[in-house]
Backbone as XML, in Angstrom:
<?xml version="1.0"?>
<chain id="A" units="angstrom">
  <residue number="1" name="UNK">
    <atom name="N" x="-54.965" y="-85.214" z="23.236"/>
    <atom name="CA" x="-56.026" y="-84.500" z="22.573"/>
    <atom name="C" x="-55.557" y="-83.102" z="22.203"/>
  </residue>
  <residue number="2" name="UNK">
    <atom name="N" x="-55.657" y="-82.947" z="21.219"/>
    <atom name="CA" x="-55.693" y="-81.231" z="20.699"/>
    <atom name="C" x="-56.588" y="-80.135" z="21.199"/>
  </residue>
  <residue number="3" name="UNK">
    <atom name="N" x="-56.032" y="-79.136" z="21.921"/>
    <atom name="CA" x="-57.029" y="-77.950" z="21.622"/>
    <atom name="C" x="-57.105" y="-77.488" z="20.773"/>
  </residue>
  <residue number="4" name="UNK">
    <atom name="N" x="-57.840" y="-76.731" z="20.642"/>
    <atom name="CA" x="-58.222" y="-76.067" z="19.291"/>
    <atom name="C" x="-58.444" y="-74.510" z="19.525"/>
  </residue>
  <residue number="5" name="UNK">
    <atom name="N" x="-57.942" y="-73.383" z="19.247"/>
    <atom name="CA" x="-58.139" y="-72.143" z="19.936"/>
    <atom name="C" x="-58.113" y="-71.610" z="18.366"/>
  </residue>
  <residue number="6" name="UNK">
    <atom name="N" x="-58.614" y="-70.053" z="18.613"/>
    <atom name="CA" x="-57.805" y="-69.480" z="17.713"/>
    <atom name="C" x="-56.544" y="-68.519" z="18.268"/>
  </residue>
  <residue number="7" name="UNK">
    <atom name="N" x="-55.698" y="-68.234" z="17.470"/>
    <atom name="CA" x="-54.554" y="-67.153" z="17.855"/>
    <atom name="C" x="-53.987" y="-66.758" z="16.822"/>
  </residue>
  <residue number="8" name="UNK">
    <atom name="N" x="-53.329" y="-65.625" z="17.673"/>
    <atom name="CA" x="-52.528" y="-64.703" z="16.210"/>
    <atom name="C" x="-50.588" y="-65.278" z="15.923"/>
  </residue>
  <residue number="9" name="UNK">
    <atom name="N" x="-50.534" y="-65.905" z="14.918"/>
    <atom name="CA" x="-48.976" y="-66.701" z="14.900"/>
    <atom name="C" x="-48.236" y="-65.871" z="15.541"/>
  </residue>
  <residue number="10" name="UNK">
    <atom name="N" x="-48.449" y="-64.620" z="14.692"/>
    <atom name="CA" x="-47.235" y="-63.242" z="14.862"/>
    <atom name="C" x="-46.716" y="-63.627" z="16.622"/>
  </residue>
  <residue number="11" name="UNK">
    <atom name="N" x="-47.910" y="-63.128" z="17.363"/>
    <atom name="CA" x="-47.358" y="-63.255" z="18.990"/>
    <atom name="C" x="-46.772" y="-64.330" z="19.378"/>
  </residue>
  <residue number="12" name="UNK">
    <atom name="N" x="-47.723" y="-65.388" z="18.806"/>
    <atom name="CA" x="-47.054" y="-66.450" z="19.354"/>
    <atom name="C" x="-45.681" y="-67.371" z="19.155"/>
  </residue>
  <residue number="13" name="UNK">
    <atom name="N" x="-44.615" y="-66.275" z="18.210"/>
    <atom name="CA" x="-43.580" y="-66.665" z="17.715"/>
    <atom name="C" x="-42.788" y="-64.935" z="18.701"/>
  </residue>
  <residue number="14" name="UNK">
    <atom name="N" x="-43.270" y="-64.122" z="18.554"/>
    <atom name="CA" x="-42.749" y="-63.285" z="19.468"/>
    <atom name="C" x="-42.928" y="-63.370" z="20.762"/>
  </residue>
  <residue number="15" name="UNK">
    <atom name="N" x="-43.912" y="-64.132" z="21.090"/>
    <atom name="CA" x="-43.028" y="-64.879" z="22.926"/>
    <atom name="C" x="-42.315" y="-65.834" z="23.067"/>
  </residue>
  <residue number="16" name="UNK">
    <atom name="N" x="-42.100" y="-66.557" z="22.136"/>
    <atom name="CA" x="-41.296" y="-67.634" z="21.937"/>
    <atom name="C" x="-39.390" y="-66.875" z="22.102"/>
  </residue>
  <residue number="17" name="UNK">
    <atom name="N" x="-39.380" y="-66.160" z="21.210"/>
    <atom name="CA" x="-38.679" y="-64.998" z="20.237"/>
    <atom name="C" x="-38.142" y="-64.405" z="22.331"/>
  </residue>
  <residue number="18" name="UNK">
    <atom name="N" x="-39.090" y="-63.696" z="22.603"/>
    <atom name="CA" x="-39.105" y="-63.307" z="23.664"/>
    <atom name="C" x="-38.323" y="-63.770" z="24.846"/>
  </residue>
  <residue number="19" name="UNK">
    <atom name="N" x="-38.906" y="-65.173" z="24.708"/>
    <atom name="CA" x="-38.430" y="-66.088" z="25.904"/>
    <atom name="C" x="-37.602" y="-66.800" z="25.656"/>
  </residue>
  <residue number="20" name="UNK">
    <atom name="N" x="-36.667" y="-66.635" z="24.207"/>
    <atom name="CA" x="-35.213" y="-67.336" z="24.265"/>
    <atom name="C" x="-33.975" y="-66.168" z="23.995"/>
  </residue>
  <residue number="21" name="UNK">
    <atom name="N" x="-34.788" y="-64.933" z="23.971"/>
    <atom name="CA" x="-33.783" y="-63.713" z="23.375"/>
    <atom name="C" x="-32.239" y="-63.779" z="24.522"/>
  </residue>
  <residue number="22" name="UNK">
    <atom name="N" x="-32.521" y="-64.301" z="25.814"/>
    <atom name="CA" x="-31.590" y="-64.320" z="26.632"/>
    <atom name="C" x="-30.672" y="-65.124" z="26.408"/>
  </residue>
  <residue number="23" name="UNK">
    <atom name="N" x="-30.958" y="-66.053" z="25.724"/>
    <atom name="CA" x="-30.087" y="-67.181" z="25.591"/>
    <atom name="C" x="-29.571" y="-66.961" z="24.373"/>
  </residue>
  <residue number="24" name="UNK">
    <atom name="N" x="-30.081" y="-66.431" z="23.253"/>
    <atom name="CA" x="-28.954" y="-66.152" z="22.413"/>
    <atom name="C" x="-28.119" y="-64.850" z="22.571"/>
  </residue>
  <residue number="25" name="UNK">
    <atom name="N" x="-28.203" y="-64.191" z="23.393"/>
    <atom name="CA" x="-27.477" y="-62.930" z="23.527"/>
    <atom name="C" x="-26.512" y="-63.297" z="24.284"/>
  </residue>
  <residue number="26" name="UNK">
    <atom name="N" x="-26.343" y="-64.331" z="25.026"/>
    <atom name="CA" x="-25.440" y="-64.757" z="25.892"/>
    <atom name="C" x="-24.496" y="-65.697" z="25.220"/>
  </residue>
  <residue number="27" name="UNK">
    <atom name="N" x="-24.794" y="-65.780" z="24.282"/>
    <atom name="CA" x="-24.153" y="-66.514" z="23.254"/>
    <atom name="C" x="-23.381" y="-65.668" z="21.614"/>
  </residue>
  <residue number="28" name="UNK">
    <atom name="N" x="-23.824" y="-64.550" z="22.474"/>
    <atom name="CA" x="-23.746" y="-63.310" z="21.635"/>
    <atom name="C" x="-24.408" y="-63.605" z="19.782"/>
  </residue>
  <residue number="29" name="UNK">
    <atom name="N" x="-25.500" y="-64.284" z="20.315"/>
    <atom name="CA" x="-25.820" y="-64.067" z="19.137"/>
    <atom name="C" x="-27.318" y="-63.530" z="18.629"/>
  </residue>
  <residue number="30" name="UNK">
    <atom name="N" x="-27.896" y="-62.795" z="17.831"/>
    <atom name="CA" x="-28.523" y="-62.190" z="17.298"/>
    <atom name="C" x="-29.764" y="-63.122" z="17.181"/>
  </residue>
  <residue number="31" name="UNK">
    <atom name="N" x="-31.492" y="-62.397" z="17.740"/>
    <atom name="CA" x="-32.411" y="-63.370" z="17.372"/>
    <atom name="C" x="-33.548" y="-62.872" z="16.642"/>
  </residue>
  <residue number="32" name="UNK">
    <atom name="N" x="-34.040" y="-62.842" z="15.322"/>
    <atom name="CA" x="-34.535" y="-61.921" z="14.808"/>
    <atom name="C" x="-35.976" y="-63.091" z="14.607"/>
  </residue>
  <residue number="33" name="UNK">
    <atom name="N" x="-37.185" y="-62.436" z="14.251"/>
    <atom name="CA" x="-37.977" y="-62.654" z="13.817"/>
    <atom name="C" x="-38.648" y="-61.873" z="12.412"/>
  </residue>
  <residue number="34" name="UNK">
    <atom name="N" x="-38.617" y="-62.405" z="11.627"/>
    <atom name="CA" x="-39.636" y="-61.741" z="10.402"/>
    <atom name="C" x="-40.831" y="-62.617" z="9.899"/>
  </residue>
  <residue number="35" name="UNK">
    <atom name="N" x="-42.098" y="-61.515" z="9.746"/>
    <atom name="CA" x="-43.232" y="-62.314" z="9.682"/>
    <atom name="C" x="-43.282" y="-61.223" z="8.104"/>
  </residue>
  <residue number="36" name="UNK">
    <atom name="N" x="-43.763" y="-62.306" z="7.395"/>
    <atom name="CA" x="-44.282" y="-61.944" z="6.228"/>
    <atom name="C" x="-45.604" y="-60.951" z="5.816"/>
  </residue>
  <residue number="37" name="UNK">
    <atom name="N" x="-45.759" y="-59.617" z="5.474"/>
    <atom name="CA" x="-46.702" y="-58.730" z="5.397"/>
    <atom name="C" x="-48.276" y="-59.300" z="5.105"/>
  </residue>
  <residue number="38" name="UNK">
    <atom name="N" x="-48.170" y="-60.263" z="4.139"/>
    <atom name="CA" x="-49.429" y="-60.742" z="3.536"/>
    <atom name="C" x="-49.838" y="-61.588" z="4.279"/>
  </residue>
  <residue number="39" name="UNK">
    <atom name="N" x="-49.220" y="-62.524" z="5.437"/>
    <atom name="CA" x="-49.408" y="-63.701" z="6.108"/>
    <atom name="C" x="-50.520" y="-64.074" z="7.225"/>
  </residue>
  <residue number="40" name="UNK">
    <atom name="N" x="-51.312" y="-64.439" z="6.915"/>
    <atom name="CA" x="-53.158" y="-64.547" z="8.045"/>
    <atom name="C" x="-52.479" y="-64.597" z="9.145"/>
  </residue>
  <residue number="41" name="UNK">
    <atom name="N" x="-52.574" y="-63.727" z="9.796"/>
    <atom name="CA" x="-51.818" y="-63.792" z="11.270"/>
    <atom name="C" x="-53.104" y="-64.933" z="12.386"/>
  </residue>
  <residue number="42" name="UNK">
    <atom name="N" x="-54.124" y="-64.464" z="11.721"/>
    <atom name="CA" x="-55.459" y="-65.251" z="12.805"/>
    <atom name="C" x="-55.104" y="-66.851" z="12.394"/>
  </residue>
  <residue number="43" name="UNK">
    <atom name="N" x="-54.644" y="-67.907" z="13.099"/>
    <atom name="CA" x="-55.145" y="-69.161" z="13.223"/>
    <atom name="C" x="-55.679" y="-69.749" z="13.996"/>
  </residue>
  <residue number="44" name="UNK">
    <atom name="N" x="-56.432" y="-71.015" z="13.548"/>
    <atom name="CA" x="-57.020" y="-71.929" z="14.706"/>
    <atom name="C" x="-56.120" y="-73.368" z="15.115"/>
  </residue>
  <residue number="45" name="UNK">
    <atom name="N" x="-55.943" y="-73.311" z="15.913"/>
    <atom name="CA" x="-55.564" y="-74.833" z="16.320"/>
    <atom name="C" x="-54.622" y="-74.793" z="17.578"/>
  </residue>
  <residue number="46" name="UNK">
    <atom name="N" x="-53.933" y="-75.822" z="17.970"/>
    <atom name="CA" x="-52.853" y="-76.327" z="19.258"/>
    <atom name="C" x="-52.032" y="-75.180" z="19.432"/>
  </residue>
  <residue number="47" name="UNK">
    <atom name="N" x="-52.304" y="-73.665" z="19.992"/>
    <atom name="CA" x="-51.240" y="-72.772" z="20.327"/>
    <atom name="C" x="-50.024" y="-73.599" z="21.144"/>
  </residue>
  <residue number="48" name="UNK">
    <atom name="N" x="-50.315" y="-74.072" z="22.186"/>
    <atom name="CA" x="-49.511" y="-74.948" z="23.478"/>
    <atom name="C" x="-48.036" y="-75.693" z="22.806"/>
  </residue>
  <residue number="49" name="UNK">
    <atom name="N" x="-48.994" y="-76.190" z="21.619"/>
    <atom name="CA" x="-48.154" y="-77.293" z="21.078"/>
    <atom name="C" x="-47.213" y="-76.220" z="20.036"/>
  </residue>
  <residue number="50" name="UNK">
    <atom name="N" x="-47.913" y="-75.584" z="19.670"/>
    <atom name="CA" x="-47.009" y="-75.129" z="18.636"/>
    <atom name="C" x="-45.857" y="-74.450" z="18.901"/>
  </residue>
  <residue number="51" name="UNK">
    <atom name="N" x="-46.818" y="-74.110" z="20.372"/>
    <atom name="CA" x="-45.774" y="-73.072" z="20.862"/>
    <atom name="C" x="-44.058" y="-73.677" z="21.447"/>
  </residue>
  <residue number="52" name="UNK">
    <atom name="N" x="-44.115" y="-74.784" z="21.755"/>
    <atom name="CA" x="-43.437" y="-75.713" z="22.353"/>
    <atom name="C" x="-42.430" y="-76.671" z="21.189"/>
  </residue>
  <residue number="53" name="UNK">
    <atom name="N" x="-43.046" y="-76.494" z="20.009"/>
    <atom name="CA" x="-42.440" y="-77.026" z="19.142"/>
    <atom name="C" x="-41.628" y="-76.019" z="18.299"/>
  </residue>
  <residue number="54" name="UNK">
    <atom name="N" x="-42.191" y="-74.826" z="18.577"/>
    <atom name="CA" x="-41.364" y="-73.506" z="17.951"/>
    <atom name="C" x="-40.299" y="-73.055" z="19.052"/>
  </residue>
  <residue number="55" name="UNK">
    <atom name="N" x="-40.537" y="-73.417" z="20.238"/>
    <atom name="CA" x="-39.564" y="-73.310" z="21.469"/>
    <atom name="C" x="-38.371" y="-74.339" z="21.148"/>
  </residue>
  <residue number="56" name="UNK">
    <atom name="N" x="-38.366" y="-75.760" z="20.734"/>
    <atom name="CA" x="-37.819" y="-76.450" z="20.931"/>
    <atom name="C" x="-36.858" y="-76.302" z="19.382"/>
  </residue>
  <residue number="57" name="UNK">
    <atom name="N" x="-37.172" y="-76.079" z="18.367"/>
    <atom name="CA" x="-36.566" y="-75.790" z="17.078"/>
    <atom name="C" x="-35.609" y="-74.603" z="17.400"/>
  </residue>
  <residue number="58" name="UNK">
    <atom name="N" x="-36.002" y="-73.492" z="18.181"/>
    <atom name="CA" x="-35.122" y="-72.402" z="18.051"/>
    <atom name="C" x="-34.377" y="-72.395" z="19.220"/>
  </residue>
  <residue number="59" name="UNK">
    <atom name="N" x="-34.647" y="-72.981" z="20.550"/>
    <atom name="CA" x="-33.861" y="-73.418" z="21.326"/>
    <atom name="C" x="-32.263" y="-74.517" z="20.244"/>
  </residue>
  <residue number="60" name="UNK">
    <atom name="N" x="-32.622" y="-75.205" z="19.432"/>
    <atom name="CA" x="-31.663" y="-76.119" z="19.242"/>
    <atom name="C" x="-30.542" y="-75.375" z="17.949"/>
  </residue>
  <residue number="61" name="UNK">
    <atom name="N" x="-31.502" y="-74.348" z="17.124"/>
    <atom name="CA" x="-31.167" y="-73.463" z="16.334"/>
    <atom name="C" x="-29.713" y="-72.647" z="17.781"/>
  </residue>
  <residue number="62" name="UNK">
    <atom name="N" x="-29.939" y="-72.079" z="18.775"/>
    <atom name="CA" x="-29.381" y="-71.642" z="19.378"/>
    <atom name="C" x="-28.502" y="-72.446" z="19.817"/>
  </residue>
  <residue number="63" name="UNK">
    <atom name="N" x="-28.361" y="-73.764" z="20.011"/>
    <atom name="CA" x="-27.838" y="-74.656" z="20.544"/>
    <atom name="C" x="-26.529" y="-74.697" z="19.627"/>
  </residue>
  <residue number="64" name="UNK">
    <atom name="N" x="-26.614" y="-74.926" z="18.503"/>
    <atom name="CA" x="-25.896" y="-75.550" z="17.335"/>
    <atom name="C" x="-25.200" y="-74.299" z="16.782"/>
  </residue>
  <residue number="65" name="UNK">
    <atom name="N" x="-25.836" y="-72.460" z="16.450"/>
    <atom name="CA" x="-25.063" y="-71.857" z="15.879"/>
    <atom name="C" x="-24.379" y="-71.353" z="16.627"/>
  </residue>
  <residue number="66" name="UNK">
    <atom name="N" x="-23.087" y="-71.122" z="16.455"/>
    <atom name="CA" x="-21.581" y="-70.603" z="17.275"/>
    <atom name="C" x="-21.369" y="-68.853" z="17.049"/>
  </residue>
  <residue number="67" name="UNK">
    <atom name="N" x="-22.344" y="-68.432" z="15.934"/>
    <atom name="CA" x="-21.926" y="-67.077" z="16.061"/>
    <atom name="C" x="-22.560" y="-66.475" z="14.757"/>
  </residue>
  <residue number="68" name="UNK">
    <atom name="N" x="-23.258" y="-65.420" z="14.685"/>
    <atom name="CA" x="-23.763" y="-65.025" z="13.720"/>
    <atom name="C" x="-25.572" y="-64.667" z="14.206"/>
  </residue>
  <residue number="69" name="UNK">
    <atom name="N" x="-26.427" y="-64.718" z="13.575"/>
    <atom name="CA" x="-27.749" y="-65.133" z="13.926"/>
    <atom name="C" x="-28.911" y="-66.212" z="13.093"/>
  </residue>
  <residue number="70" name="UNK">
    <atom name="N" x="-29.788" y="-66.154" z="14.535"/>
    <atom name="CA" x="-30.829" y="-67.179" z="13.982"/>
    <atom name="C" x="-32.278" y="-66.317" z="13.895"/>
  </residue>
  <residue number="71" name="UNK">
    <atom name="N" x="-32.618" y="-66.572" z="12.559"/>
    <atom name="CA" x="-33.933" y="-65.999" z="11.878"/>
    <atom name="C" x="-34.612" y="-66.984" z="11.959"/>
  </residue>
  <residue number="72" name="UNK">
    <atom name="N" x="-36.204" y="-66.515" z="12.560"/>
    <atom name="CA" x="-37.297" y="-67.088" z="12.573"/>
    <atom name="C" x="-38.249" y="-66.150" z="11.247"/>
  </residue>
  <residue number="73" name="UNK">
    <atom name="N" x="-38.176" y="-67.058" z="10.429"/>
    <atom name="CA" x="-39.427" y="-66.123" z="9.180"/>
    <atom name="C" x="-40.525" y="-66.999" z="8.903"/>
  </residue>
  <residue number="74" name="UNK">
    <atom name="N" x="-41.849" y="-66.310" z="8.951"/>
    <atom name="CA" x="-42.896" y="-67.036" z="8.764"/>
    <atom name="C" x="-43.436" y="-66.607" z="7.198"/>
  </residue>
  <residue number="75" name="UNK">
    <atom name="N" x="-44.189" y="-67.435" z="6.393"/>
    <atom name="CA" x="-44.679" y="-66.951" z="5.601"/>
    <atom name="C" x="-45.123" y="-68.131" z="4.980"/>
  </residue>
  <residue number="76" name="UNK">
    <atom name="N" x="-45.828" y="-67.877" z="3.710"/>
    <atom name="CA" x="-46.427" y="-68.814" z="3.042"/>
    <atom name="C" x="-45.473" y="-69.268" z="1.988"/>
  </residue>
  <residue number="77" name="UNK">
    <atom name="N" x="-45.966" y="-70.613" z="1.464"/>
    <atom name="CA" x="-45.885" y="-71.388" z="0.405"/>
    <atom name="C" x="-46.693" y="-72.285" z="-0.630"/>
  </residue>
</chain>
């Protein structure tokens, strides 16, 4: 089942951001986040999940690059 909350993306990609910064620095590599100026930071829906699925993408992002950095950018399309 889904929760349904509301939350603000921004944070919830900067604890993500947060809670893997160790692991790419140890890897010496660089972990940036950019959120797009215009971008509804307020959403509703599965923080938990999202959060876990944005954990698991940039965990593997870290996994795979050997040197340089990994950008997380949010924005619309």
């Amino acid at each position: 089942e889904l929760e349904i909350l509301d939350f603000d993306i921004g944070n919830c990609v900067e604890e993500v951001a947060e809670l893997l910064a160790a692991s790419a620095h140890s890897k010496s590599l660089e972990l940036a986040t950019l959120i797009e100026p215009h971008l509804p930071r307020s959403l509703r829906g599965d923080y938990s999940r999202l959060r876990q699925i944005l954990t698991n993408l940039i965990s593997n992002a870290i996994k795979f690059t050997a040197e340089g950095e990994v950008v997380v950018r949010l924005g619309l399309e």
